[in-house]
N, C-alpha and C positions, 0 to 999 in steps of 0.2 A: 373168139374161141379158137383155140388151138386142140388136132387130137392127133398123137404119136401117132408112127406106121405101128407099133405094137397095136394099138386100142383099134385104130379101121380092122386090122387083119380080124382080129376076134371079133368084132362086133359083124363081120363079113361073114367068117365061119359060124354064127352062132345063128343068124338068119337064116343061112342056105341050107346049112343042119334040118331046122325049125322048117323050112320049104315056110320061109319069109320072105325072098329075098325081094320082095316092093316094097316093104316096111320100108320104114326109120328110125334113127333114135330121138325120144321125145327128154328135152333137158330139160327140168323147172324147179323151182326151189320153193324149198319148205321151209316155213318157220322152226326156228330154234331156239334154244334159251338162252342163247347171248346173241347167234347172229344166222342169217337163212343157211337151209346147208340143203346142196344140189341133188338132186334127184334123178337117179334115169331111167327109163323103159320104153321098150320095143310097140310102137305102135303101126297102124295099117296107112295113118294119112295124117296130117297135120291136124288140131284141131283149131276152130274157128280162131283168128287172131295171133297163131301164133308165125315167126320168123322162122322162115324154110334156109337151112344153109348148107349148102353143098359142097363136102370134103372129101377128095376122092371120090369115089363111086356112093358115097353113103350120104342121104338128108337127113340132117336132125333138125328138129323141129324144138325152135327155143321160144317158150311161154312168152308172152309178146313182152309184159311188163318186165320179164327176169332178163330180157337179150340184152339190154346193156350193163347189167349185173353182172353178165355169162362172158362178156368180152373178154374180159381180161380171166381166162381159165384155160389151163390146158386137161385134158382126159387121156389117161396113158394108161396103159395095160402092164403089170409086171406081179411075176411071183402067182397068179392062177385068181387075181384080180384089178377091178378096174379101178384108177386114182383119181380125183379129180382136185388137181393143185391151182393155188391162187398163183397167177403170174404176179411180177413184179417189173415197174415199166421198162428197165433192164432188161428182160426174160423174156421179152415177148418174139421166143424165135420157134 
């Protein structure tokens, strides 16, 4: 999993804002009608099973079963929202 310095920066302002800043971002994916589509929220701790990954200063906490799903994804901030794009094994910078 890949996340832009745009998406840390905001996800950094949006905690310390919030007086979060020992949170993390929690990634997991939900079913969809053709295929999972990723999900995210601010949580206080990891929950039971899931992969703790530390980027920059921020942990996100990826659903245990969804972290090799979640590899190959980058999360970027642009336009007054967050993106979350399939890499491609080219793309993975």
């Amino acid at each position: 999993m890949r996340v832009t310095e745009p998406a840390l920066r905001q996800f950094r302002q949006i905690l310390d804002t919030n007086d979060l800043s020992t949170s993390g971002i929690r990634v997991m994916l939900i079913p969809g009608c053709c295929s999972p589509k990723a999900q995210l929220s601010i949580e206080p701790h990891p929950q039971e099973g899931d992969v703790v990954v530390a980027i920059g200063d921020l942990d996100f906490y990826l659903e245990k079963h969804a972290a090799p799903l979640l590899d190959n994804i980058r999360i970027n901030y642009a336009n007054g929202s967050f993106y979350i794009e399939e890499l491609f094994p080219d793309e993975n910078l």
